[in-house]
DOVEX-831752 format. One record per atom (N, C-alpha, C, O): residue number from 0; residue in three letters; atom name; x, y, z. Coordinates in steps of 0.05 Angstrom, whole numbers. Example, Ala and Ser with C-alpha at 12.3 -4.5 7.8 and 13.67 -1.06 7.14 Angstrom:
2
R     n   res   atom       xx       yy       zz
R     0   ALA      N      264     -114      156
R     0   ALA     CA      246      -90      156
R     0   ALA      C      264      -66      156
R     0   ALA      O      285      -66      169
R     1   SER      N      257      -45      142
R     1   SER     CA      273      -21      143
R     1   SER      C      258        1      157
R     1   SER      O      268       23      161
END
This chain:
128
R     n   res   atom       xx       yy       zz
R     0   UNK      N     1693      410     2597
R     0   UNK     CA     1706      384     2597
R     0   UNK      C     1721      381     2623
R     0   UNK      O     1733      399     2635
R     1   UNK      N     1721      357     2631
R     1   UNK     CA     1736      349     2664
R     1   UNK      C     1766      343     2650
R     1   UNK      O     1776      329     2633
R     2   UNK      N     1771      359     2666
R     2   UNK     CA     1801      348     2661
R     2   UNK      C     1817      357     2686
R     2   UNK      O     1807      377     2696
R     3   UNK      N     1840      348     2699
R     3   UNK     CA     1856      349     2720
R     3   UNK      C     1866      374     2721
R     3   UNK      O     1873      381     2743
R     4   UNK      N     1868      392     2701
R     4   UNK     CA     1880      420     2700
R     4   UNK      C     1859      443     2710
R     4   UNK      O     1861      460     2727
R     5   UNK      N     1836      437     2692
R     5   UNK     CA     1812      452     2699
R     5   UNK      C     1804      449     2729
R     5   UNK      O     1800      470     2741
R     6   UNK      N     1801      429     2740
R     6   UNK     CA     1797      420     2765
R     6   UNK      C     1812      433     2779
R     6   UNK      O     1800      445     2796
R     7   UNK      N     1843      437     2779
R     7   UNK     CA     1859      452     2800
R     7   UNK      C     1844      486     2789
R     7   UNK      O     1832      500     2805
R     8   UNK      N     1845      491     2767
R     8   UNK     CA     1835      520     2760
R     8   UNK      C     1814      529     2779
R     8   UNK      O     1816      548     2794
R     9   UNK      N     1793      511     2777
R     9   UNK     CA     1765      522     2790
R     9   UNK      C     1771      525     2816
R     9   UNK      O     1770      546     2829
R    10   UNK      N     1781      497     2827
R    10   UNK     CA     1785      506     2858
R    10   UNK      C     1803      530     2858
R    10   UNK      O     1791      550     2868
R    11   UNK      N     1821      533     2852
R    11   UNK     CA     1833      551     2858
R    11   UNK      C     1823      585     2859
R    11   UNK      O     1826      602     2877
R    12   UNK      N     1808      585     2827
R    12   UNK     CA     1790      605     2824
R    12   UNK      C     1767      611     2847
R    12   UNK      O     1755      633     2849
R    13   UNK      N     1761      588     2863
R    13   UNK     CA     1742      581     2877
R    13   UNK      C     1748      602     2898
R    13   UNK      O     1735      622     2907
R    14   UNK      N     1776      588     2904
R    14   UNK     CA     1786      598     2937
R    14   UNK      C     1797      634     2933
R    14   UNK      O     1804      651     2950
R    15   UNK      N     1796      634     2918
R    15   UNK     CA     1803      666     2908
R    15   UNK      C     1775      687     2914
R    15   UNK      O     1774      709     2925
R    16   UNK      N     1753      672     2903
R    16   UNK     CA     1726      683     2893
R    16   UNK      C     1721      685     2931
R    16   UNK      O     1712      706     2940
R    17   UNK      N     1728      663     2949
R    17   UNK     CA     1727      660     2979
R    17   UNK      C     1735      671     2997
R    17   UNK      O     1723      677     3017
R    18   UNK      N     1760      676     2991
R    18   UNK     CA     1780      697     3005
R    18   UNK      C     1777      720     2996
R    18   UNK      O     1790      736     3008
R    19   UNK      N     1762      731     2974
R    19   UNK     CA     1753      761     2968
R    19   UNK      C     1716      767     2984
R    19   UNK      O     1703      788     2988
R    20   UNK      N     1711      745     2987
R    20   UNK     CA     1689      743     2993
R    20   UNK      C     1695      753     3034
R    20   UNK      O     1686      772     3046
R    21   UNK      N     1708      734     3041
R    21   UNK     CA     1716      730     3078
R    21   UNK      C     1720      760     3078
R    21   UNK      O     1709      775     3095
R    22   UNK      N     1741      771     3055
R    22   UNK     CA     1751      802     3068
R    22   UNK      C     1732      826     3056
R    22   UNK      O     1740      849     3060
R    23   UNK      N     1710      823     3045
R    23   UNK     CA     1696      841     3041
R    23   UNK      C     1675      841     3062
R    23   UNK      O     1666      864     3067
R    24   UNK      N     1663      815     3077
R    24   UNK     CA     1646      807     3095
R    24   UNK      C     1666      815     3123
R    24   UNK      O     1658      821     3146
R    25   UNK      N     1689      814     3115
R    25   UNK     CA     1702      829     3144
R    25   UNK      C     1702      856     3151
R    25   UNK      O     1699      867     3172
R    26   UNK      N     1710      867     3117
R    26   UNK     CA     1714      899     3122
R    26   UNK      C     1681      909     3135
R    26   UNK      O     1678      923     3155
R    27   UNK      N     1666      901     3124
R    27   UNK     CA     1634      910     3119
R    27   UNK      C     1626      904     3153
R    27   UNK      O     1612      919     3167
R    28   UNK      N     1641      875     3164
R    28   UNK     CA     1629      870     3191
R    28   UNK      C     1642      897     3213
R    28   UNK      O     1631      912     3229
R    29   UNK      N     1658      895     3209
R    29   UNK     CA     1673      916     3223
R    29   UNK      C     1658      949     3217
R    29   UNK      O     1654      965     3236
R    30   UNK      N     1653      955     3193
R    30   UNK     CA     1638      981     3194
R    30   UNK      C     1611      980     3207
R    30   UNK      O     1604      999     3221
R    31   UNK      N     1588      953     3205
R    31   UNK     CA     1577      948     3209
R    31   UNK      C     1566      923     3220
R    31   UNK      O     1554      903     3211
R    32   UNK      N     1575      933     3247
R    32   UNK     CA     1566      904     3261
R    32   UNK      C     1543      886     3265
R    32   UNK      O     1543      862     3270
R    33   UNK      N     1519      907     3261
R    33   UNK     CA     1490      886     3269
R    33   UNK      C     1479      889     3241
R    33   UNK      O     1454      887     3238
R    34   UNK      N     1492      892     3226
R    34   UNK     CA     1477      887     3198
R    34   UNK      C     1494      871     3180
R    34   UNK      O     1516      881     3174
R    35   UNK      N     1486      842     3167
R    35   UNK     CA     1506      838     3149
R    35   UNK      C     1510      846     3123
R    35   UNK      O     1507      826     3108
R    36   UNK      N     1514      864     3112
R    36   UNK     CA     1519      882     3100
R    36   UNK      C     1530      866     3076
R    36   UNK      O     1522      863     3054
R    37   UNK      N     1556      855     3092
R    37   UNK     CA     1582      839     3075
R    37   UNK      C     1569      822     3055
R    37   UNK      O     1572      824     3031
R    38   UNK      N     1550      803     3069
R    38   UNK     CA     1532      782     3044
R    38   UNK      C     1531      793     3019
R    38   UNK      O     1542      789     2998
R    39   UNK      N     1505      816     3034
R    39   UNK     CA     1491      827     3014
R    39   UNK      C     1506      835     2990
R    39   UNK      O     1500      830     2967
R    40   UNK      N     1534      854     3004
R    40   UNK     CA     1551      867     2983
R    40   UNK      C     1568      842     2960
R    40   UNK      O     1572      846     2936
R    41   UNK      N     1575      820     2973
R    41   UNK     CA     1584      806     2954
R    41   UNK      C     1563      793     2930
R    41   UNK      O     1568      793     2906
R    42   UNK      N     1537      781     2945
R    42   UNK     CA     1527      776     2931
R    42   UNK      C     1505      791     2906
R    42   UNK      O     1494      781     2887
R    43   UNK      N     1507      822     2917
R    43   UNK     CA     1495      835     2891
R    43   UNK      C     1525      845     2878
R    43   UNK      O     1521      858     2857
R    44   UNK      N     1545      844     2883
R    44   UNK     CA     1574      851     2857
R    44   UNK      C     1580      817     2851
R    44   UNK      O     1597      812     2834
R    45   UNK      N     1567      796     2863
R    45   UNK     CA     1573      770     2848
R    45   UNK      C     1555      777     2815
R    45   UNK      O     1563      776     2791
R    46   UNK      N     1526      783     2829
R    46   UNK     CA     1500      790     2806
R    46   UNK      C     1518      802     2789
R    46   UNK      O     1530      789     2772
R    47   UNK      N     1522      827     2791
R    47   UNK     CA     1533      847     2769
R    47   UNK      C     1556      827     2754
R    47   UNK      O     1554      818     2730
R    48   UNK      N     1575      823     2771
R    48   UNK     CA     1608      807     2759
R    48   UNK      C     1593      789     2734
R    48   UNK      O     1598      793     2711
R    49   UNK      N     1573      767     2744
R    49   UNK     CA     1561      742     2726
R    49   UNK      C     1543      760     2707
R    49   UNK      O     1535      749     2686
R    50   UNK      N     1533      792     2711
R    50   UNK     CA     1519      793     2690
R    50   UNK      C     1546      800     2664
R    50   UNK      O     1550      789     2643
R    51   UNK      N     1557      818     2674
R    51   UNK     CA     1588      827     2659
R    51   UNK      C     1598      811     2640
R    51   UNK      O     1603      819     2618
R    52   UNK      N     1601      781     2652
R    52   UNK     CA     1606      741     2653
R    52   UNK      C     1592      739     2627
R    52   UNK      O     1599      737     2603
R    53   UNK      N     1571      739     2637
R    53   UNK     CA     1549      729     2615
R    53   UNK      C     1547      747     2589
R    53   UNK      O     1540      736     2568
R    54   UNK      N     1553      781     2589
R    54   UNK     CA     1550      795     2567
R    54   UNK      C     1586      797     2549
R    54   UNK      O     1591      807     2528
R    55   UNK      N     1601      787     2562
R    55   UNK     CA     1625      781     2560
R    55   UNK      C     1623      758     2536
R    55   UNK      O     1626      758     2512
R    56   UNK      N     1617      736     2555
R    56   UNK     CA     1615      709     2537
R    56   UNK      C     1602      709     2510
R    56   UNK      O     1612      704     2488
R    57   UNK      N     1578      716     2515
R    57   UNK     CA     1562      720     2483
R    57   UNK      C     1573      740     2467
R    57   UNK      O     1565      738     2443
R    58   UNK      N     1591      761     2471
R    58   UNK     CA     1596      772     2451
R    58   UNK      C     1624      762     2435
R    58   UNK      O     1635      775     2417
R    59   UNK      N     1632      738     2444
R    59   UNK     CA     1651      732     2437
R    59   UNK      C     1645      708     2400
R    59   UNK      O     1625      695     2395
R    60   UNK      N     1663      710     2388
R    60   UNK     CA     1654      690     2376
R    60   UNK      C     1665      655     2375
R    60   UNK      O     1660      635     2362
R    61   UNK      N     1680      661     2393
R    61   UNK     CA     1689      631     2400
R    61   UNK      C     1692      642     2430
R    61   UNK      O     1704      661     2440
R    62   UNK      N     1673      617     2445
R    62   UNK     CA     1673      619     2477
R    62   UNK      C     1692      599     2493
R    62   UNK      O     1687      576     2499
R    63   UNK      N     1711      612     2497
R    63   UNK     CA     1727      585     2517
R    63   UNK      C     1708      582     2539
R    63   UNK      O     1699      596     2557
R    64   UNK      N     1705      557     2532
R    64   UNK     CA     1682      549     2550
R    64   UNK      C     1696      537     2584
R    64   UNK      O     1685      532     2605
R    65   UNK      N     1730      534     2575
R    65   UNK     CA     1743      530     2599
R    65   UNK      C     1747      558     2624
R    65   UNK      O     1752      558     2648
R    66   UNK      N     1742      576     2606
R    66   UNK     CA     1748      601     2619
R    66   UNK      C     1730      611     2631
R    66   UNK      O     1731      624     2651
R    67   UNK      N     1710      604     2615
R    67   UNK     CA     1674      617     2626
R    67   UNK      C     1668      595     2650
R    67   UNK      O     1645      601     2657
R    68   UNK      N     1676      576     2662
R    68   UNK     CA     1664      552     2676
R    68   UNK      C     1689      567     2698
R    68   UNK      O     1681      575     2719
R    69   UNK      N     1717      569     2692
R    69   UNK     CA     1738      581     2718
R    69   UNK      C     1726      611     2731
R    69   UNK      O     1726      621     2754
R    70   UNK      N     1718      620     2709
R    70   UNK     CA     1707      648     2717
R    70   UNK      C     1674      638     2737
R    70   UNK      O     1669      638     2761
R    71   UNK      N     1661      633     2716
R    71   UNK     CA     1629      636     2729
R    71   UNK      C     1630      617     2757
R    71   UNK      O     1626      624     2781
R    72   UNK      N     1637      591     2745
R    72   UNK     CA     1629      578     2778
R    72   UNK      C     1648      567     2793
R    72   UNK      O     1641      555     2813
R    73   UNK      N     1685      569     2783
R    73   UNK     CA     1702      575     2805
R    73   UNK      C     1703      608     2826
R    73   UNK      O     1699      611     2850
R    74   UNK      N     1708      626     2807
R    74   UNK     CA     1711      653     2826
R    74   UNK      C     1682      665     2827
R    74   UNK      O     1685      683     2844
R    75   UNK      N     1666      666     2823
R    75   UNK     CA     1640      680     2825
R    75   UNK      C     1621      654     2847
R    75   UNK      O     1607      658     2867
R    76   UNK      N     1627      632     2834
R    76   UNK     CA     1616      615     2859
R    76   UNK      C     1619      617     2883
R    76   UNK      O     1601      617     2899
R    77   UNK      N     1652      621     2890
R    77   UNK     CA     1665      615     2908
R    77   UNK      C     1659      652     2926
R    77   UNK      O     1660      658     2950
R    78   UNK      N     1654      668     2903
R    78   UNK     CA     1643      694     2913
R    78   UNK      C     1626      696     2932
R    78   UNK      O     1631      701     2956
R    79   UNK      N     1594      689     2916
R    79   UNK     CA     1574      692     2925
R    79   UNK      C     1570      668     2940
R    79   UNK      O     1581      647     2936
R    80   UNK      N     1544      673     2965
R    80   UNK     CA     1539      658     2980
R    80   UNK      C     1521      654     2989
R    80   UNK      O     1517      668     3009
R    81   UNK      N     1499      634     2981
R    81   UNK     CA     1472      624     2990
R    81   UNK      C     1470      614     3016
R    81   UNK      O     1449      615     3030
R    82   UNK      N     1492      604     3023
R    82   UNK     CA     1486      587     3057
R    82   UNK      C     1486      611     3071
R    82   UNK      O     1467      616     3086
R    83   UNK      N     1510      629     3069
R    83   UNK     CA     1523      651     3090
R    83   UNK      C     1491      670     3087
R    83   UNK      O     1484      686     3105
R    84   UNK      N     1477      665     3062
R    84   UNK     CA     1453      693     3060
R    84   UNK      C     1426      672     3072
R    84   UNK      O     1404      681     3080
R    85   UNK      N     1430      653     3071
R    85   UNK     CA     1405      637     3093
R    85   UNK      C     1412      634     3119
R    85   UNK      O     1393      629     3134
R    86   UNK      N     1440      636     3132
R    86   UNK     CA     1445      640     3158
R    86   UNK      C     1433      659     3172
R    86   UNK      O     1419      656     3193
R    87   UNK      N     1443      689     3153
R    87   UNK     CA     1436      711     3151
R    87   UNK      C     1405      717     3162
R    87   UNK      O     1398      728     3183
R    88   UNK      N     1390      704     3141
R    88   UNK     CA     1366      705     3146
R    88   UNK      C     1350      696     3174
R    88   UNK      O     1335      708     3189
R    89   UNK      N     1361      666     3176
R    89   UNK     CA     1355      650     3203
R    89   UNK      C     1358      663     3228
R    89   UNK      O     1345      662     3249
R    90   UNK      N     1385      679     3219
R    90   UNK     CA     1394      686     3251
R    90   UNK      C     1375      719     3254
R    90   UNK      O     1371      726     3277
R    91   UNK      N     1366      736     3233
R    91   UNK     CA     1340      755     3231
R    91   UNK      C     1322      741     3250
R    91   UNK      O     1317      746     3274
R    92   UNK      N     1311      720     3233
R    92   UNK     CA     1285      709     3244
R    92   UNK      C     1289      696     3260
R    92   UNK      O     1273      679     3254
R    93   UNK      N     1300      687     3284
R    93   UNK     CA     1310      681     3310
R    93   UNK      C     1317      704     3330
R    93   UNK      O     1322      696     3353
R    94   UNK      N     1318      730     3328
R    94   UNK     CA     1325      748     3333
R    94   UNK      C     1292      769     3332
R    94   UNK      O     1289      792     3339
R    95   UNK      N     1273      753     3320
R    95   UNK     CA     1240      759     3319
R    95   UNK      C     1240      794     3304
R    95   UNK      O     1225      813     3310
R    96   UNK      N     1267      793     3278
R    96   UNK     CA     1265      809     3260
R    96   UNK      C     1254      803     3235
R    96   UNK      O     1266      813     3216
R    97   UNK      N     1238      792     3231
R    97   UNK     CA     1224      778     3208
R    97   UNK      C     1218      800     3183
R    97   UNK      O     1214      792     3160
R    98   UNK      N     1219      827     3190
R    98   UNK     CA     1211      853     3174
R    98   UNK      C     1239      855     3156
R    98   UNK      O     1238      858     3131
R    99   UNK      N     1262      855     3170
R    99   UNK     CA     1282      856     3164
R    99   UNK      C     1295      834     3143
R    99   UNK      O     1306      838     3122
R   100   UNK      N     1289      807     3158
R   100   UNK     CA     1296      787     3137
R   100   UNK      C     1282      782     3111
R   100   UNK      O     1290      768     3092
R   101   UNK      N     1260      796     3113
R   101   UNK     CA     1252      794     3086
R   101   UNK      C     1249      819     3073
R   101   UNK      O     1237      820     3052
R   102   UNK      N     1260      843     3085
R   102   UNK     CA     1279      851     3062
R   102   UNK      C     1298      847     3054
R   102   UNK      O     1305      856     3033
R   103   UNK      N     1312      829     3071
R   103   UNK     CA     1344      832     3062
R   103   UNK      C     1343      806     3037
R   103   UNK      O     1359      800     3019
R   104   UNK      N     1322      797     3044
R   104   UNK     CA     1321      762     3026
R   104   UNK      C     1307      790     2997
R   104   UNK      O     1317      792     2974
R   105   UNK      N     1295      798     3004
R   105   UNK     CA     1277      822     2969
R   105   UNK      C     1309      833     2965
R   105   UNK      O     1320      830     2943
R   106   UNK      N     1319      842     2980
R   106   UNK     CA     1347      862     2970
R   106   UNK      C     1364      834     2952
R   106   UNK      O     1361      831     2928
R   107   UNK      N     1377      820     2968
R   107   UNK     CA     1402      797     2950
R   107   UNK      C     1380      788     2929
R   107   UNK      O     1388      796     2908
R   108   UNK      N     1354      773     2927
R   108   UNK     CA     1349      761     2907
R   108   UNK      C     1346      788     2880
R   108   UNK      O     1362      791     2862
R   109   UNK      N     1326      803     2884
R   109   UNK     CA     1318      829     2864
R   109   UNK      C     1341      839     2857
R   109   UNK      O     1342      845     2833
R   110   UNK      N     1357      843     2869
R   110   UNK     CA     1384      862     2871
R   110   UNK      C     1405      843     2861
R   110   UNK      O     1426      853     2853
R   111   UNK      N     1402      820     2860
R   111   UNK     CA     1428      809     2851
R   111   UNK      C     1415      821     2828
R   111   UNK      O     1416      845     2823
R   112   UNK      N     1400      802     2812
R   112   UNK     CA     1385      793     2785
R   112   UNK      C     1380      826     2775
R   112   UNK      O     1383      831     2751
R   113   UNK      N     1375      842     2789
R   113   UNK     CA     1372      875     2778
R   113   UNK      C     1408      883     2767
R   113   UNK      O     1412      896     2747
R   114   UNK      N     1428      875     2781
R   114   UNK     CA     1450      880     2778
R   114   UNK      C     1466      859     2759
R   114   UNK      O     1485      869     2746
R   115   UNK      N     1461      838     2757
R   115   UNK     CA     1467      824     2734
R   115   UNK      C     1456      834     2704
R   115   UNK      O     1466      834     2682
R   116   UNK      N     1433      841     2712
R   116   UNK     CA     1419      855     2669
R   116   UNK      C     1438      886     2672
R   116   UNK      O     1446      896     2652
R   117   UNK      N     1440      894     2689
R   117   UNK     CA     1461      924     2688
R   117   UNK      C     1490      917     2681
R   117   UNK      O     1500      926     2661
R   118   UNK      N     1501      904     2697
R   118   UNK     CA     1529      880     2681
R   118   UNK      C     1526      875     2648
R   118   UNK      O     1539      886     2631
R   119   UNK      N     1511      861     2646
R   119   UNK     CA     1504      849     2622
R   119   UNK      C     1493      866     2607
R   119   UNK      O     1489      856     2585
R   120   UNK      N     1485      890     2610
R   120   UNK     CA     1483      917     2587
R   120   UNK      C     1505      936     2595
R   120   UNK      O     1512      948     2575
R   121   UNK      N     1512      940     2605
R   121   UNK     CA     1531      948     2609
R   121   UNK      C     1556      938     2594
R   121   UNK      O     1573      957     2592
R   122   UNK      N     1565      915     2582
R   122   UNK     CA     1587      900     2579
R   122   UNK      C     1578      902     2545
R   122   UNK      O     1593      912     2528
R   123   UNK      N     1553      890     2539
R   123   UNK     CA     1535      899     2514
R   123   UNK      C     1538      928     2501
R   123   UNK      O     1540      928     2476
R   124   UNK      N     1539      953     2515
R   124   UNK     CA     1541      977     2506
R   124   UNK      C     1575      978     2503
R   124   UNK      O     1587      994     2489
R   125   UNK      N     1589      957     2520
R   125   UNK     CA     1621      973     2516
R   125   UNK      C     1636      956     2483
R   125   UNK      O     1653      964     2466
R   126   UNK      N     1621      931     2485
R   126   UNK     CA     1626      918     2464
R   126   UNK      C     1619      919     2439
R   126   UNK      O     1628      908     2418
R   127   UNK      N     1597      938     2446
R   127   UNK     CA     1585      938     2408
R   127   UNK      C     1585      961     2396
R   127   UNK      O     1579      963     2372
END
């Protein structure tokens, strides 16, 4: 439901999920400068966090559905990052590493989605 409270929540959750995101893409640039590393890392512990999200939610029997919308697509949104992982890619394939960008594009997509069902059994085995 929209409401003026939820609205400050998400962004806020947003900018949290963003600024954990900038300083993990920093630490990671700094260890590793010609690889972005940082993406990748946020966006396969975004996978895992939303699978966690998702095995969290269903085992509940009443879902705050306000909490699951601040969680999933304020801080996990604001986590992971589709533009920053197609930049990623562009700037591979401009760079005439095309071998590379499509692994790194098989690593975030497989790897998120492999790390979200490990979240999500994982969260499944602690709950039941």
């Amino acid at each position: 439901m929209f409401t003026p409270i939820n609205f400050l929540l998400i962004g806020l959750a947003s900018a949290l999920g963003a600024w954990a995101r900038w300083i993990i893409g920093y630490l990671f640039y700094s260890i590793f400068p010609n690889f972005s590393f940082g993406t990748l890392v946020v966006n396969l512990l975004g996978g895992f966090l939303m699978g966690c999200s998702i095995g969290y939610f269903q085992s509940l029997s009443y879902i705050d559905e306000e909490l699951k919308i601040i969680v999933n697509i304020g801080f996990l949104g604001g986590l992971t990052t589709f533009s920053a992982f197609t930049a990623d890619l562009f700037h591979l394939f401009d760079k005439d590493q095309q071998m590379t960008a499509i692994l790194l594009m098989l690593c975030h997509v497989f790897g998120s989605l492999a790390l979200a069902f490990i979240g999500w059994y994982l969260i499944n085995l602690i709950l039941k």
